[in-house]
C-alpha positions in Angstrom: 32.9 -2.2 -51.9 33.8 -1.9 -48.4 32.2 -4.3 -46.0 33.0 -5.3 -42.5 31.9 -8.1 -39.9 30.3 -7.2 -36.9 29.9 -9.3 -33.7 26.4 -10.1 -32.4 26.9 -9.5 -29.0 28.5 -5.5 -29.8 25.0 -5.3 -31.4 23.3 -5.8 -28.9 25.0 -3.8 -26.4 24.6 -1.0 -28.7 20.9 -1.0 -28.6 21.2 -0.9 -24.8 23.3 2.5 -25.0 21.3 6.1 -24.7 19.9 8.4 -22.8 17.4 6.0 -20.6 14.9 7.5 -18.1 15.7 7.7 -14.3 12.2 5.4 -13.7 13.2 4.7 -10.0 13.0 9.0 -9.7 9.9 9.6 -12.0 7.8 7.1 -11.8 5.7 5.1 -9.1 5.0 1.5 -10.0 1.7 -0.3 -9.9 1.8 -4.1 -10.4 -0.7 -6.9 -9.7 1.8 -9.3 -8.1 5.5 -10.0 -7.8 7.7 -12.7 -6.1 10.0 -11.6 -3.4 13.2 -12.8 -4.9 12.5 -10.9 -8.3 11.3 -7.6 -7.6 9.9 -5.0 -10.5 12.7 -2.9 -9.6 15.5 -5.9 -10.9 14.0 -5.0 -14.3 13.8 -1.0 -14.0 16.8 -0.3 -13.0 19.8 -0.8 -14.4 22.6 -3.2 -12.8 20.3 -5.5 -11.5 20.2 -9.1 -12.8 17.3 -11.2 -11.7 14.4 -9.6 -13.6 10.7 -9.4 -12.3 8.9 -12.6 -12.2 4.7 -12.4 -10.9 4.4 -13.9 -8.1 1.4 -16.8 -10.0 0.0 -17.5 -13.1 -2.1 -15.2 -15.0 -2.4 -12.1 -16.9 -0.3 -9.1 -14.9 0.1 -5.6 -15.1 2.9 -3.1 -14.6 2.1 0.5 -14.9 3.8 3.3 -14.6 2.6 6.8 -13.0 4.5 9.6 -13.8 4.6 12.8 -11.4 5.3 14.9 -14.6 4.4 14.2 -18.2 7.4 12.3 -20.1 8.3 12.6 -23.5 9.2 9.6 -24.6 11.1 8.1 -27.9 11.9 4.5 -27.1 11.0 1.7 -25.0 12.8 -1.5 -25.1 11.3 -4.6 -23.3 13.5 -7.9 -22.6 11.8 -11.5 -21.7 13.7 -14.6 -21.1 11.9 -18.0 -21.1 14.7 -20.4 -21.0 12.5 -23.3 -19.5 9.3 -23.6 -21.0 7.5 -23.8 -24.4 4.8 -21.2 -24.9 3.1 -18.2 -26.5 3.1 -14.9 -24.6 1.4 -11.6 -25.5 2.0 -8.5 -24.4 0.5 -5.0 -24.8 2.0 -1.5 -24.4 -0.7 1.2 -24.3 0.2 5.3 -22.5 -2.0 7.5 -21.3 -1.5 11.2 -21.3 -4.5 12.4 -18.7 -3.5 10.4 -15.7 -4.9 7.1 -16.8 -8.7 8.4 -17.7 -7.7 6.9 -21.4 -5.5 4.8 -22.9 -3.6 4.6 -26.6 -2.7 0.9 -27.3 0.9 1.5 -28.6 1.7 -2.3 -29.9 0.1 -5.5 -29.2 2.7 -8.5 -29.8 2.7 -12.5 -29.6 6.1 -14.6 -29.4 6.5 -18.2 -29.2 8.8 -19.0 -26.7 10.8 -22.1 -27.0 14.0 -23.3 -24.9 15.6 -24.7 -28.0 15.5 -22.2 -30.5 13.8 -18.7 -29.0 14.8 -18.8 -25.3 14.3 -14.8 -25.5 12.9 -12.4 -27.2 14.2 -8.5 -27.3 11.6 -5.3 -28.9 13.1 -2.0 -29.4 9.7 0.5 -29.7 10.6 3.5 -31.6 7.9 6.0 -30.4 6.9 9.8 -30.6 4.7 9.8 -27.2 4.6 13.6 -26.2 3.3 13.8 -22.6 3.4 10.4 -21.1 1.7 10.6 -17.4 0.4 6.8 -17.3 2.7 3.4 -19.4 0.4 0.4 -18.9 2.2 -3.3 -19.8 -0.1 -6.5 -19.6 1.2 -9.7 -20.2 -0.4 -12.7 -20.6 2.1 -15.1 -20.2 0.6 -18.5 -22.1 -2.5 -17.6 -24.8 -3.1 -21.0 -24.2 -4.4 -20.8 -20.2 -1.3 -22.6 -19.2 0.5 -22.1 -15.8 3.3 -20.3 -17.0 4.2 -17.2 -14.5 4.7 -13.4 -16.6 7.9 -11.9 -16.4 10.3 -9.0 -17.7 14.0 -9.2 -18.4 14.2 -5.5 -18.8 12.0 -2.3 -19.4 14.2 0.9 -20.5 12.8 4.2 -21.4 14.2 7.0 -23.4 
């Protein structure tokens, strides 16, 4: 038998390589808040660190419109919650008539805990053939807490 370790972190970085989408050149962003020092772009575009981060509390929305359908295969969401305890949910739905109806793609809890599940990483493999609208809601504590939603990372392909 031939067997081999591999490291963790190569792992990762492997799931990050492919052919992502230019969202910054198709796509116009909708969101329902943001704070200044963590913008929705730190988490579309590649090379930027901070993340988005809502500007409050609350359930929040980031959609985006696409000028011209997509096809897309994969979309892989990051979150970080390295200070608080709580459960988050999220929901990915796409529409492929400009936002007139939506197709719930997944709907996903996660317990977020500092001392054991600080993040939490999805990799969607998807056959969605003409995106033109990609709707994310997050509610950021199930429980009505005041924790504020945010997004590592959003990558298309």
């Amino acid at each position: 038998m031939r067997k081999r370790i591999i490291d963790p972190v190569q792992q990762k970085t492997a799931s990050l390589e492919g052919d992502w989408l230019n969202v910054e050149g198709l796509a116009e962003v909708e969101i329902t808040s943001e704070d200044a020092a963590h913008p929705i772009e730190a988490a579309l575009v590649s090379g930027r660190a901070s993340g988005w981060r809502a500007a409050g509390p609350g359930k929040q929305t980031i959609r985006l419109l696409f000028a011209q359908p997509q096809r897309i295969r994969r979309i892989w969401l990051s979150f970080v919650e390295p200070q608080r305890e709580r459960m988050q949910e999220y929901v990915l739905r796409w529409s492929a008539d400009g936002g007139q109806s939506f197709r719930e793609i997944v709907r996903q809890q996660w317990n977020f805990s500092p001392q054991g599940a600080p993040s939490q990483t999805e990799d969607h493999h998807v056959e969605l053939p003409a995106v033109t609208v990609l709707e994310l809601s997050i509610i950021p504590d199930t429980s009505g807490g005041s924790a504020v939603a945010s997004l590592d990372q959003l990558r298309l392909a």
